[in-house]
VOZATOR-353975 format. One line per 10 residues: their letters; for each residue x, y, z of N, C-alpha, C. Coordinates in nm, 3 decimals, always signed. Example, Ala and Ser with C-alpha at 12.3 -4.5 7.8 and 13.67 -1.06 7.14 Angstrom:
% residues 2
as> +1.319:-0.569:+0.780:+1.230:-0.450:+0.780:+1.320:-0.330:+0.780 | +1.285:-0.225:+0.708:+1.367:-0.106:+0.714:+1.290:+0.003:+0.787
END
This chain:
% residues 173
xxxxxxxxxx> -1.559:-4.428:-0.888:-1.689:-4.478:-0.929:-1.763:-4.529:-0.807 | -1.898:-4.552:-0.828:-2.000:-4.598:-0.705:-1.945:-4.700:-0.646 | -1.839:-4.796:-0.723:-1.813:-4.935:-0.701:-1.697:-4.947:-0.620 | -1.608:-4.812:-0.582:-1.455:-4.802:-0.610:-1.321:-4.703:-0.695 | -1.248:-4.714:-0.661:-1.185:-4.642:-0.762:-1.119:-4.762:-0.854 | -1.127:-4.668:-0.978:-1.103:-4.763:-1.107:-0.942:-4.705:-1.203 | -0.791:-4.795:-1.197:-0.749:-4.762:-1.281:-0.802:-4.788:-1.433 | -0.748:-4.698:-1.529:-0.808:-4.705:-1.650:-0.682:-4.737:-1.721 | -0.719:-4.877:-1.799:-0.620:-4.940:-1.824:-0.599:-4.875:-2.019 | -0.476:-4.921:-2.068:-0.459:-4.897:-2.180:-0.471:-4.978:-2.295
xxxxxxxxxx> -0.507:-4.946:-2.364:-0.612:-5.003:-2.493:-0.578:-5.029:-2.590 | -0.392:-4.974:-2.658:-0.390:-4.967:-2.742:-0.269:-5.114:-2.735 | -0.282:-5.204:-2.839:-0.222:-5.312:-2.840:-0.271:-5.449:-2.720 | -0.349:-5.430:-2.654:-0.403:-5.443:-2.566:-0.615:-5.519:-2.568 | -0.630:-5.509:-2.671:-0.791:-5.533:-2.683:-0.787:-5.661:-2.695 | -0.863:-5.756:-2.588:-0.890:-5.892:-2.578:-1.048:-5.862:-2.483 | -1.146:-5.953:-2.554:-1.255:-5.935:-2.472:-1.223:-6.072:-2.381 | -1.281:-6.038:-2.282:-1.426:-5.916:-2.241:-1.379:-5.825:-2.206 | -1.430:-5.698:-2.176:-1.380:-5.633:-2.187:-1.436:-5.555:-2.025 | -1.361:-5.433:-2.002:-1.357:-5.360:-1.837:-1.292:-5.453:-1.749
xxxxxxxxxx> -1.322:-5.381:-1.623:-1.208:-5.451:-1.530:-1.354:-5.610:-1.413 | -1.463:-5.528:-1.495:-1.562:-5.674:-1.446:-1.592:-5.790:-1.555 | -1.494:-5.752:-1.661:-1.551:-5.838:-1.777:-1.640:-5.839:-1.812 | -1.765:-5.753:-1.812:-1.897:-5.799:-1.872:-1.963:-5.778:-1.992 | -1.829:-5.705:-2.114:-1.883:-5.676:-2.233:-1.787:-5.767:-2.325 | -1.864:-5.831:-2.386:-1.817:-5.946:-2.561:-1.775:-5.856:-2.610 | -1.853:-5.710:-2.631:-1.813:-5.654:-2.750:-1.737:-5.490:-2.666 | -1.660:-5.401:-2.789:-1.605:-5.324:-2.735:-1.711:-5.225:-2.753 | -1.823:-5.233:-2.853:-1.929:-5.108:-2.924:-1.995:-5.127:-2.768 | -2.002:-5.269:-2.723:-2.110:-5.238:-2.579:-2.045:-5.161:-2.475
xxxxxxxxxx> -1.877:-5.200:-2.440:-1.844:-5.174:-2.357:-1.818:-5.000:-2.342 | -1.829:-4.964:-2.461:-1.824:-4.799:-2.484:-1.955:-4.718:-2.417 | -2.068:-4.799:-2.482:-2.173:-4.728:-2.420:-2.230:-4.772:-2.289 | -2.168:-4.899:-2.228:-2.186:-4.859:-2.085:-2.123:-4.776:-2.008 | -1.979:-4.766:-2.049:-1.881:-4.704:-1.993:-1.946:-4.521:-2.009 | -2.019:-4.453:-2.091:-2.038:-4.357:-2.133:-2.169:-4.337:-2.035 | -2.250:-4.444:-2.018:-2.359:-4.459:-1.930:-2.283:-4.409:-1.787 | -2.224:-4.520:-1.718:-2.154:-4.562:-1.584:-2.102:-4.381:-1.538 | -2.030:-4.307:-1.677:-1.989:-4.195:-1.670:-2.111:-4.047:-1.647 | -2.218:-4.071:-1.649:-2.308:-3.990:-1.646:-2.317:-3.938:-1.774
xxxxxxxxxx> -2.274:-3.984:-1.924:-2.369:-3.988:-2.045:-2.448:-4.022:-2.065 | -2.534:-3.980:-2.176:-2.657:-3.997:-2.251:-2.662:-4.109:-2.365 | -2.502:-4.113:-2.429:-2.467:-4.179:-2.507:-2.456:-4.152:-2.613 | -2.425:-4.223:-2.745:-2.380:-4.187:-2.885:-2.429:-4.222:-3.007 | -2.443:-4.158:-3.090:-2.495:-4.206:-3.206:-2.438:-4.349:-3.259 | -2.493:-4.438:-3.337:-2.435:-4.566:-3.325:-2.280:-4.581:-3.408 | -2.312:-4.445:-3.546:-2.198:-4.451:-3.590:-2.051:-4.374:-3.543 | -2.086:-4.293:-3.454:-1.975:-4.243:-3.328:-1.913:-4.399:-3.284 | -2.055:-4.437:-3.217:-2.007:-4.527:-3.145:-1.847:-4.675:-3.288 | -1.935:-4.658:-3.384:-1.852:-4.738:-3.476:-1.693:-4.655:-3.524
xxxxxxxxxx> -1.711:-4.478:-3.496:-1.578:-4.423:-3.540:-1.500:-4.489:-3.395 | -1.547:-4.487:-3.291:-1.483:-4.492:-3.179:-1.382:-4.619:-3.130 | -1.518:-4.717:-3.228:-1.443:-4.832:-3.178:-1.358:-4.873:-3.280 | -1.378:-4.806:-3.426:-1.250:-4.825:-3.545:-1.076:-4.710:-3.485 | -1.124:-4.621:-3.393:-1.000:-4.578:-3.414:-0.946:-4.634:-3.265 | -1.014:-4.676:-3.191:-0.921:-4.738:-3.065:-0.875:-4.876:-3.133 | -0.896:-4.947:-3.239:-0.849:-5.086:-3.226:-0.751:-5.073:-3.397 | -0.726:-4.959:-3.431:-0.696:-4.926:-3.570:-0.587:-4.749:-3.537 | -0.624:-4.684:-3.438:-0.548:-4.612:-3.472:-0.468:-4.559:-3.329 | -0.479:-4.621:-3.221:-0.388:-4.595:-3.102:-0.265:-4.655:-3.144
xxxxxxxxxx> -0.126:-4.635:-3.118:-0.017:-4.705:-3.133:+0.015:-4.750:-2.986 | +0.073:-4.869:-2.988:+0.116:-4.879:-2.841:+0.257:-4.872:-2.820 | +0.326:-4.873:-2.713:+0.462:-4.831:-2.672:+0.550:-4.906:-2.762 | +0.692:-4.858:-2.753:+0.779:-4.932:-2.803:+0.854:-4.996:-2.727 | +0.901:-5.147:-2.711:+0.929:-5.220:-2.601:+1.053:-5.252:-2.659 | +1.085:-5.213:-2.767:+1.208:-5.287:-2.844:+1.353:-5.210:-2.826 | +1.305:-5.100:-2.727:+1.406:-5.018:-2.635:+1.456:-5.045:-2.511 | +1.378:-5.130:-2.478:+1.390:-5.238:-2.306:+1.600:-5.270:-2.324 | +1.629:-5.199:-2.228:+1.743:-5.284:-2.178:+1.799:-5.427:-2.128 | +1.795:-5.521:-2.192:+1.811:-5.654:-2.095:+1.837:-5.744:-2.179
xxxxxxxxxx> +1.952:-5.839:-2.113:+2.031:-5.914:-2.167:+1.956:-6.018:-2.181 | +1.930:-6.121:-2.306:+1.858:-6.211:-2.362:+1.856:-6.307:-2.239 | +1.992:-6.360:-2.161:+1.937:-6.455:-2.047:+1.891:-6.406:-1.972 | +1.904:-6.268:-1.935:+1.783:-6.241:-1.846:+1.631:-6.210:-1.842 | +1.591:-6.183:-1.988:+1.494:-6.185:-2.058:+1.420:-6.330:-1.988 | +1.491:-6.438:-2.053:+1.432:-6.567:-2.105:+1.445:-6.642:-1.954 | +1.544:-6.608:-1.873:+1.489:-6.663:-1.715:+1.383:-6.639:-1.666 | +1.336:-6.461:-1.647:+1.217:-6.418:-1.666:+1.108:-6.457:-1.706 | +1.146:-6.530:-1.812:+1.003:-6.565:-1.904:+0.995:-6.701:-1.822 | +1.115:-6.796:-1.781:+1.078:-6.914:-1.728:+1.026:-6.891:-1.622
xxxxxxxxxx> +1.055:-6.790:-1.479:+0.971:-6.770:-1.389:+0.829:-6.767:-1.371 | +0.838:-6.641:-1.510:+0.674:-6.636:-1.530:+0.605:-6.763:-1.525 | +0.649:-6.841:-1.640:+0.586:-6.958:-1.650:+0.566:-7.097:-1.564 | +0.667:-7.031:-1.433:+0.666:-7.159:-1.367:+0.646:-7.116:-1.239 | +0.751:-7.052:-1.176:+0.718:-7.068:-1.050:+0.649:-6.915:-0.973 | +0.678:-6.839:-1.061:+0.582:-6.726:-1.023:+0.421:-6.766:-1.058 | +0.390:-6.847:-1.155:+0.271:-6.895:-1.120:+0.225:-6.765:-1.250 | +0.265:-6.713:-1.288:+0.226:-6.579:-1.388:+0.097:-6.615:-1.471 | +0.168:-6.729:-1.551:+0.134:-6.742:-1.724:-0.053:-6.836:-1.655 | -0.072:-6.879:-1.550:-0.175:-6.950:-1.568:-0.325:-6.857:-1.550
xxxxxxxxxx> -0.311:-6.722:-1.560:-0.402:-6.611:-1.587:-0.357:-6.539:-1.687 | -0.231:-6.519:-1.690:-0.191:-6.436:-1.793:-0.089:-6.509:-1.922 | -0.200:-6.589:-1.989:-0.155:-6.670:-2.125:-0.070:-6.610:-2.213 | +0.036:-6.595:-2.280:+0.122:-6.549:-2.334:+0.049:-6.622:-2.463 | -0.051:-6.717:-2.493:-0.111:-6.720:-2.638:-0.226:-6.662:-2.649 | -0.255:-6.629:-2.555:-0.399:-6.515:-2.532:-0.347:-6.356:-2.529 | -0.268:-6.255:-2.588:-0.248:-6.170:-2.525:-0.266:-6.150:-2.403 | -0.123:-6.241:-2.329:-0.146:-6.254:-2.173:-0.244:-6.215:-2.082 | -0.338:-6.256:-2.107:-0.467:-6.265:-2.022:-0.514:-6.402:-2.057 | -0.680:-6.476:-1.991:-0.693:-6.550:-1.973:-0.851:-6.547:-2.015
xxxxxxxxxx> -0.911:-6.375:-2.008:-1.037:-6.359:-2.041:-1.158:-6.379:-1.931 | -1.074:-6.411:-1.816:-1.171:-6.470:-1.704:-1.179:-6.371:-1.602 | -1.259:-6.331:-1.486:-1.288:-6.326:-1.407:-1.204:-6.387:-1.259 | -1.165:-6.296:-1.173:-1.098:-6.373:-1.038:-1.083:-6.305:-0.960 | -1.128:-6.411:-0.802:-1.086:-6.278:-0.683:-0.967:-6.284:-0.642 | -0.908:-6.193:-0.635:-0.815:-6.111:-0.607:-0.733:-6.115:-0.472 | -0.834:-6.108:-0.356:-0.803:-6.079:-0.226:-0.744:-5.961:-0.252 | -0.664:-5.912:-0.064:-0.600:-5.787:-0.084:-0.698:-5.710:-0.108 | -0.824:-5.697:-0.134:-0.912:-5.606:-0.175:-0.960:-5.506:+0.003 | -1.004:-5.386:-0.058:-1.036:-5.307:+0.088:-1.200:-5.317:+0.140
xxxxxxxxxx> -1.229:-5.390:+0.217:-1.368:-5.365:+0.303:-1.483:-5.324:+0.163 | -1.405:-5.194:+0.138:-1.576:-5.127:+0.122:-1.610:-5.159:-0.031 | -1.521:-5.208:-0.059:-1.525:-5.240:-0.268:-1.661:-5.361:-0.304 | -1.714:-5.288:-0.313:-1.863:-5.402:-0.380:-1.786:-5.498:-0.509 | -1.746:-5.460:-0.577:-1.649:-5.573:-0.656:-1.568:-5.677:-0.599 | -1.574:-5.776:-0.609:-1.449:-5.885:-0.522:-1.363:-5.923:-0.647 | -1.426:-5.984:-0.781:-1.357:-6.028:-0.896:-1.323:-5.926:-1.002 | -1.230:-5.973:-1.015:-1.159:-5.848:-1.171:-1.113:-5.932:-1.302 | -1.172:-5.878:-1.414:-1.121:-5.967:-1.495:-0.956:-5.910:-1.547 | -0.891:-6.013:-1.602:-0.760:-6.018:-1.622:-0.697:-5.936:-1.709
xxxxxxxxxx> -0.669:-5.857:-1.727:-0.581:-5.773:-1.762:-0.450:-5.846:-1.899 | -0.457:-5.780:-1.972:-0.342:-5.816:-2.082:-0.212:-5.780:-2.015 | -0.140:-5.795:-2.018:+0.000:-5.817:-1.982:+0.079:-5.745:-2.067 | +0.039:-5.672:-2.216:+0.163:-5.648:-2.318:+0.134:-5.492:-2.236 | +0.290:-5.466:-2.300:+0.284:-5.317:-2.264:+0.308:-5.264:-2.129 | +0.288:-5.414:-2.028:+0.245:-5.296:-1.862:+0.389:-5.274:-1.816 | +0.468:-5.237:-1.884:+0.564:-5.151:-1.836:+0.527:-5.007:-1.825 | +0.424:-4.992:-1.959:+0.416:-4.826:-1.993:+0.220:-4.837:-1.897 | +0.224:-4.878:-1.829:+0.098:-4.884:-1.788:+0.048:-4.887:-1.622 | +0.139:-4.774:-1.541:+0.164:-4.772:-1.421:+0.045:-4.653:-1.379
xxxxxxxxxx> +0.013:-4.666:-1.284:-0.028:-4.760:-1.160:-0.085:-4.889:-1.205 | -0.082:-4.998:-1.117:-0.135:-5.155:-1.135:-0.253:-5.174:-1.050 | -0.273:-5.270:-1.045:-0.407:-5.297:-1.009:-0.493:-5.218:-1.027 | -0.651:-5.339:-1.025:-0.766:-5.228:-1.075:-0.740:-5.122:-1.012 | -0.727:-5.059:-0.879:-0.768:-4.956:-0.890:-0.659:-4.876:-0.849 | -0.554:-4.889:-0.881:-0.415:-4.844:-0.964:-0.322:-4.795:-0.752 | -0.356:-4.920:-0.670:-0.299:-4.868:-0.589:-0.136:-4.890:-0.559 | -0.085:-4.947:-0.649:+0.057:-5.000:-0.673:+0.103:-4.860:-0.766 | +0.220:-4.785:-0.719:+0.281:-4.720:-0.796:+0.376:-4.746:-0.897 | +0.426:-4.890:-0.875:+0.539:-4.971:-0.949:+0.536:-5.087:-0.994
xxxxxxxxxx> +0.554:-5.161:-1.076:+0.518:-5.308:-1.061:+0.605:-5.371:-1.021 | +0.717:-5.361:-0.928:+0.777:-5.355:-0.865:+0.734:-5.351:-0.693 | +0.631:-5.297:-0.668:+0.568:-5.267:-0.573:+0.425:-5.373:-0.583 | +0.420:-5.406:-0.655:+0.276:-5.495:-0.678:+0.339:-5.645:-0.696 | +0.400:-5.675:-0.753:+0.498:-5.806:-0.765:+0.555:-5.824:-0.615 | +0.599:-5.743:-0.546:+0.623:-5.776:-0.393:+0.469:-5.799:-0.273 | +0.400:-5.742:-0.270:+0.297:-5.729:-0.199:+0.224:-5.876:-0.191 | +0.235:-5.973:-0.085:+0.190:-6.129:-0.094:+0.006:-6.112:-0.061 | -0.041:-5.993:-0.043:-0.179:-5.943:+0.022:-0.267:-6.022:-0.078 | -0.216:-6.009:-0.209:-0.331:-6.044:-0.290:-0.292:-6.164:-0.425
xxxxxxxxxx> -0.370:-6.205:-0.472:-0.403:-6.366:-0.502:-0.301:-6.401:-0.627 | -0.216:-6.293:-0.687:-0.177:-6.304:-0.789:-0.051:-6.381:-0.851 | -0.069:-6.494:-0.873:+0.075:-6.551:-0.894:+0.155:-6.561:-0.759 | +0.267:-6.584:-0.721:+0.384:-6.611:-0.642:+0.489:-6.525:-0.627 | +0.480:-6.435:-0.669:+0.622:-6.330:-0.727:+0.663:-6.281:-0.575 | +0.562:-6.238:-0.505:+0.633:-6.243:-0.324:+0.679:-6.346:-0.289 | +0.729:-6.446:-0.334:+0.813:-6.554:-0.255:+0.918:-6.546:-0.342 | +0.927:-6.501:-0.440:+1.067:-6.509:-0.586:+1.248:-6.431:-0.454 | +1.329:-6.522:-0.474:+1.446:-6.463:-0.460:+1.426:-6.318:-0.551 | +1.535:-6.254:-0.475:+1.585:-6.152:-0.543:+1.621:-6.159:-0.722
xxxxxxxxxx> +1.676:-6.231:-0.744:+1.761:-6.292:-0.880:+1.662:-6.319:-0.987 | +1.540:-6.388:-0.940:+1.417:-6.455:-0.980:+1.320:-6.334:-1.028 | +1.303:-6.235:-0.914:+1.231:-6.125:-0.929:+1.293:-5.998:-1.011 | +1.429:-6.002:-1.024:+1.433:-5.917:-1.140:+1.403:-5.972:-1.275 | +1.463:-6.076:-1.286:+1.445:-6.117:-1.441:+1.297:-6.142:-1.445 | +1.198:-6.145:-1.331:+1.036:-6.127:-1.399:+0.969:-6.008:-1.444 | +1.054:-5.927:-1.386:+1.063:-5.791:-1.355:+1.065:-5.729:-1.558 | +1.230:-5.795:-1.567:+1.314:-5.740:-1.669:+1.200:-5.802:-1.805 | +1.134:-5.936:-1.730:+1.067:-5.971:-1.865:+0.997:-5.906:-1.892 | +0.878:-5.893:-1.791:+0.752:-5.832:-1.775:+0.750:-5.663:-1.882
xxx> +0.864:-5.627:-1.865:+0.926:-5.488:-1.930:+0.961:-5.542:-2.113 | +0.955:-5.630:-2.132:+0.961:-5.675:-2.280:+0.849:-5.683:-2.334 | +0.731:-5.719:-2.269:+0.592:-5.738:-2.315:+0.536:-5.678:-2.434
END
């Protein structure tokens, strides 16, 4: 896009406004027809626009996580990392569909990106939701959880021990 390159995140189990990766739509009917705009559309009839937004929030299924390998204490250490010293949970609310709904810079960002802030991202699911970051330059989250470049939580300073079980949680989502 004019702005950057944009991963395109997944939607299904996943809908908390605002919505895009700048946050700037309340609603999902808006965020469709900018997104259709931004894309070099014309746009949609309003009731398209209403099938569109009944079957993304009514008929996508999202992954099944209840196949995750991992032993309950390692689960639930995980989850304490998150919450504490990886610094996770204070953008990504586990009573908010781990997000926070806000806006934040990032750092780690490259020179030429006219965007500095991204809004926060839901958390369920991003096992099945690789590449990371907006603009999906992490192949692993594994690879993005190590990288200290940019603003996110603490997880580059986590021991080894620490970083799998955030790892192993993060994969329960």
């Amino acid at each position: 896009l004019s702005h950057g390159p944009r991963q395109t995140p997944m939607l299904a189990g996943r809908l908390v406004e605002p919505f895009n990766w700048e946050g700037t739509h309340r609603s999902l009917a808006g965020n469709i027809s900018q997104t259709i705009h931004r894309l070099g559309g014309t746009g949609l009839p309003i009731d398209d626009v209403d099938a569109l937004v009944a079957w993304i929030t009514r008929g996508l299924t999202p992954p099944d996580t209840t196949t995750v390998a991992a032993t309950p204490s390692r689960v639930a250490r995980g989850r304490e990392v998150f919450a504490t010293t990886a610094g996770c949970a204070t953008c990504h609310d586990p009573g908010r569909n781990f997000t926070d709904g806000q806006t934040h810079e990032l750092g780690g960002l490259r020179g030429d990106e006219a965007e500095r802030a991204f809004d926060t991202p839901s958390l369920r699911y991003v096992a099945a939701t690789a590449p990371y970051f907006h603009d999906g330059r992490y192949a692993t989250l594994r690879a993005m959880l190590l990288d200290p470049t940019h603003r996110m939580g603490h997880a580059s300073a986590l021991g080894a021990d620490d970083l799998d079980a955030l790892e192993t949680y993060l994969t329960t989502l």
